[in-house]
C-alpha positions as CSV (number, residue, x, y, z in Angstrom):
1,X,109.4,161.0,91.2
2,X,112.4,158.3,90.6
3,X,115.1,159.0,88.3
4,X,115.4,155.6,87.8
5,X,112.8,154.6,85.9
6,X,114.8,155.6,82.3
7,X,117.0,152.3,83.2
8,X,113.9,150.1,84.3
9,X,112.3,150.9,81.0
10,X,115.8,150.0,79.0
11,X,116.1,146.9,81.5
12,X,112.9,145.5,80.6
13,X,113.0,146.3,76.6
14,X,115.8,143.9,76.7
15,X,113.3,141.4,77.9
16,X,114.6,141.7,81.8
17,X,112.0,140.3,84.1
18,X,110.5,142.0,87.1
19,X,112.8,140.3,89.1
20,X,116.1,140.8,87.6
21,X,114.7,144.5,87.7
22,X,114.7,144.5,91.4
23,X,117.7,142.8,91.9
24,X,119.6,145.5,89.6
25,X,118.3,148.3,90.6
26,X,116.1,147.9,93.8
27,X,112.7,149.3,92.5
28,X,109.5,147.7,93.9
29,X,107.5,145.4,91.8
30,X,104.3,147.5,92.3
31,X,106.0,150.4,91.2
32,X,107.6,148.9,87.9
33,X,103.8,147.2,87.4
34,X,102.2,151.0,87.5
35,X,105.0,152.1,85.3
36,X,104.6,149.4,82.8
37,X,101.0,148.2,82.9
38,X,99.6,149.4,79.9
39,X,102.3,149.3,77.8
40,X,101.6,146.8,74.8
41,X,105.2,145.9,74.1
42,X,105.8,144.9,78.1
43,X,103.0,142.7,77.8
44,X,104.5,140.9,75.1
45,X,107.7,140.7,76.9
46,X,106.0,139.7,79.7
47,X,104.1,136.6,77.9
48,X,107.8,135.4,76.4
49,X,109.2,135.3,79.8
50,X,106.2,132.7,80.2
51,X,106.3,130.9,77.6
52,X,110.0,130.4,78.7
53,X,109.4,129.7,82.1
54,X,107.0,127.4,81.1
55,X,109.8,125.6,79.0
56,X,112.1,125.7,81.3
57,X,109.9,123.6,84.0
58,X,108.5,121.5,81.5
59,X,112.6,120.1,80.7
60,X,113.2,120.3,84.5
61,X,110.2,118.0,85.4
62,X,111.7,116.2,83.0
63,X,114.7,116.0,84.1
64,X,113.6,115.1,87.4
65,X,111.4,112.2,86.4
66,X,114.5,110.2,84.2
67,X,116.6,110.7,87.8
68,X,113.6,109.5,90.0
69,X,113.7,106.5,87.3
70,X,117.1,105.7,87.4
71,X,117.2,105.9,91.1
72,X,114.0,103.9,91.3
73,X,115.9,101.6,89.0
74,X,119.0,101.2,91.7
75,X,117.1,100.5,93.9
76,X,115.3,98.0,92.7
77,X,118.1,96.3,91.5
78,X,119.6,96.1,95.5
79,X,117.0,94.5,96.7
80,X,116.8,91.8,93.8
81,X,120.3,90.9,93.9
82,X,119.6,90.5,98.6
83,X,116.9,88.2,97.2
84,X,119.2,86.1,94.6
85,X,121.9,86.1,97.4
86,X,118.8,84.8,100.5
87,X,117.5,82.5,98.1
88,X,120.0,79.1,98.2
89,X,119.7,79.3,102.0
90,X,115.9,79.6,102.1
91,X,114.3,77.3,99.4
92,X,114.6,74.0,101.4
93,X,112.4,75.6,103.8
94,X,108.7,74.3,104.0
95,X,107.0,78.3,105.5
96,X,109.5,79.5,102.2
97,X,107.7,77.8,99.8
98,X,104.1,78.2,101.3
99,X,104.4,82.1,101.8
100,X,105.8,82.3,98.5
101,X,102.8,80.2,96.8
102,X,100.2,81.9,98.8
103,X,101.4,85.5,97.7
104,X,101.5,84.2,94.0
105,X,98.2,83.5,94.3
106,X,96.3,85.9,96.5
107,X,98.3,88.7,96.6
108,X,99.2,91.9,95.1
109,X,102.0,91.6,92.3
110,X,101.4,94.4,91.1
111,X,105.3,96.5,91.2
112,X,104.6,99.1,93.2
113,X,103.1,99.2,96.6
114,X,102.9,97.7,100.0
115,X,102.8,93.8,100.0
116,X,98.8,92.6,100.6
117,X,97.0,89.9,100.6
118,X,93.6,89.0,100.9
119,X,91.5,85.6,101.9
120,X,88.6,84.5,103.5
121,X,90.7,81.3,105.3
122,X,91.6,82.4,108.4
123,X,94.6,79.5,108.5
124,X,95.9,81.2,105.0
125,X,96.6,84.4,106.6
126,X,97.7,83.0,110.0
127,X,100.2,81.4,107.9
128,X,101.5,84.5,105.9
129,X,101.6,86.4,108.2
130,X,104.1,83.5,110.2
131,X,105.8,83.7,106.9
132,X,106.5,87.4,107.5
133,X,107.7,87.4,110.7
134,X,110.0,84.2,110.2
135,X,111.3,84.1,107.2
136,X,110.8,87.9,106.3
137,X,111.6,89.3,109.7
138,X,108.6,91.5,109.6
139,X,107.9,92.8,113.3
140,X,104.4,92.1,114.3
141,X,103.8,95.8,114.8
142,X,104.2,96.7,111.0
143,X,101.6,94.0,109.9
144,X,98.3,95.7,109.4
145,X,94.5,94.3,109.2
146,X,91.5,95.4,107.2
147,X,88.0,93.8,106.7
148,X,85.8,93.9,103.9
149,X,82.2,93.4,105.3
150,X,79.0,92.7,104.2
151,X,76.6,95.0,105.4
152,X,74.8,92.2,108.3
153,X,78.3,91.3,109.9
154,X,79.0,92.7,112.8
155,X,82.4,94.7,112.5
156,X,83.0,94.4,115.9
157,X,82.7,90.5,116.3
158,X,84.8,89.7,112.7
159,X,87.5,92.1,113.6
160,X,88.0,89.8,116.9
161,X,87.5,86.8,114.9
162,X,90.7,87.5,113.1
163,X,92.1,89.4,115.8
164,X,92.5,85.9,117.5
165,X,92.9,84.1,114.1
166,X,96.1,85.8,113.4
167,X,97.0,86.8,116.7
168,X,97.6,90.7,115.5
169,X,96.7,93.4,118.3
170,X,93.4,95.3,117.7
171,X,95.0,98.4,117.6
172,X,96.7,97.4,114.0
173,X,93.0,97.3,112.5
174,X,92.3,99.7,110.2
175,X,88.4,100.7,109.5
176,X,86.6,97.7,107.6
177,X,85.3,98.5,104.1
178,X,81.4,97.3,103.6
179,X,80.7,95.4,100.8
180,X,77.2,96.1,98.9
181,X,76.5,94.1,96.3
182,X,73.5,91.6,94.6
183,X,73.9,89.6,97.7
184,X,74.6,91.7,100.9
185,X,73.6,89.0,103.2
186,X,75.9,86.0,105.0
187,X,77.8,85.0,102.5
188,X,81.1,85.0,104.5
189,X,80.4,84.6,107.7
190,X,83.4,86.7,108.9
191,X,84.3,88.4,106.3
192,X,86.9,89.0,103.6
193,X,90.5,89.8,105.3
194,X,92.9,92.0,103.8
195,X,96.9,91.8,105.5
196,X,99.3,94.4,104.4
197,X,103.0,95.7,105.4
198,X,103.3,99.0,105.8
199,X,106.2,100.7,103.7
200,X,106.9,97.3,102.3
201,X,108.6,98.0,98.9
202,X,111.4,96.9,99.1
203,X,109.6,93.8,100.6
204,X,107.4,93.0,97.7
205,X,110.5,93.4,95.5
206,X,112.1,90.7,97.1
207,X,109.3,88.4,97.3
208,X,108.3,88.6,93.6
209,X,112.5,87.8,93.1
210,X,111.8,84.9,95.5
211,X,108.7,83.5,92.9
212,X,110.4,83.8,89.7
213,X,113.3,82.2,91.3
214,X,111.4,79.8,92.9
215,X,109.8,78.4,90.2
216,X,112.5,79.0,87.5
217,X,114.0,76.1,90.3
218,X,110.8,73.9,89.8
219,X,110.6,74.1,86.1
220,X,114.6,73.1,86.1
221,X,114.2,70.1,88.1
222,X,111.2,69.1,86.4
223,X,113.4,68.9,83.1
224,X,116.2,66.8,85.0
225,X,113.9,64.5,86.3
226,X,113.9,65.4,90.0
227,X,110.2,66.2,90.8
């Protein structure tokens, strides 16, 4: 028998939890669970400690989420401000302003997320993905390939047909998607490409900088006359 369990029971009428129990007095959890189990008024102690636990997470989630956002925020901000700075010294350049255009309108502008696009011209994504590499510095090994398929194309055959389209290795294929739909037959003949960057945040942040600035500098010359 313990001769402890006088200051348990005084412990936890003042609300302590199991824990702070232990940590006071060294008894077990299983043996202050026997002792108070079917005692009404621990139970209600026991469903407080919850409900405050419960509140206490709830604000530290929170908490968490406004500091994700701010930092989120920061960093955002970064790479917008690299993109202002790049811009004067690449907006003369001819590959600028055609990556540029053919992200606005075939790829993903969505925030958040890799930088994608997706065509069925092979010479569109050949020339994005120069775009990456030269003006971007994007290393060939971190530009990725997926194919969207109708079900009578031959995965193999398409997958070489960009392979040698865009010149990126095999091995930077991911599996293609099949399409089934009203009309699952031909209708491209080598399917639907999708290119992505992997981890390419900070990327896409940059690029949609690049567009507004870009044609915030069309729509000023237009005014003055230039174009």
């Amino acid at each position: 028998m313990r001769n402890d369990r006088h200051l348990a029971m005084q412990l936890r009428k003042k609300g302590a939890s199991y824990n702070k129990i232990y940590k006071e007095l060294g008894i077990p959890k299983s043996t202050m669970h026997y002792w108070f189990k079917n005692l009404q008024w621990s139970k209600n102690i026991k469903k407080e400690l919850t409900k405050k636990a419960q509140r206490l997470a709830t604000k530290q989630m929170k908490a968490i989420a406004i500091a994700n956002k701010k930092r989120w925020e920061v960093w955002r901000a970064q790479h917008r401000k690299e993109a202002k700075r790049e811009f004067p010294l690449l907006k003369s350049n001819p590959l600028f302003a055609a990556g540029l255009m053919l992200y606005w309108g075939e790829g993903d502008n969505k925030p958040r997320g890799d930088v994608r696009i997706t065509n069925i011209n092979p010479r569109m994504i050949k020339l994005f993905a120069k775009f990456l590499r030269e003006i971007c510095n994007i290393p060939k090994e971190k530009i990725y390939i997926r194919l969207l398929l109708y079900p009578d194309l031959s995965d193999k055959k398409s997958q070489n047909f960009w392979h040698k389209s865009t010149n990126i290795p095999l091995k930077q294929f991911g599996k293609s998607s099949v399409i089934y739909g009203r009309h699952p037959t031909k209708r491209l003949e080598n399917g639907i490409c999708l290119l992505r960057v992997g981890a390419s945040g900070d990327l896409k942040e940059k690029i949609i900088t690049w567009i507004n600035l870009l044609s915030k500098n069309l729509t000023d010359q237009k005014r003055a006359g230039v174009v």
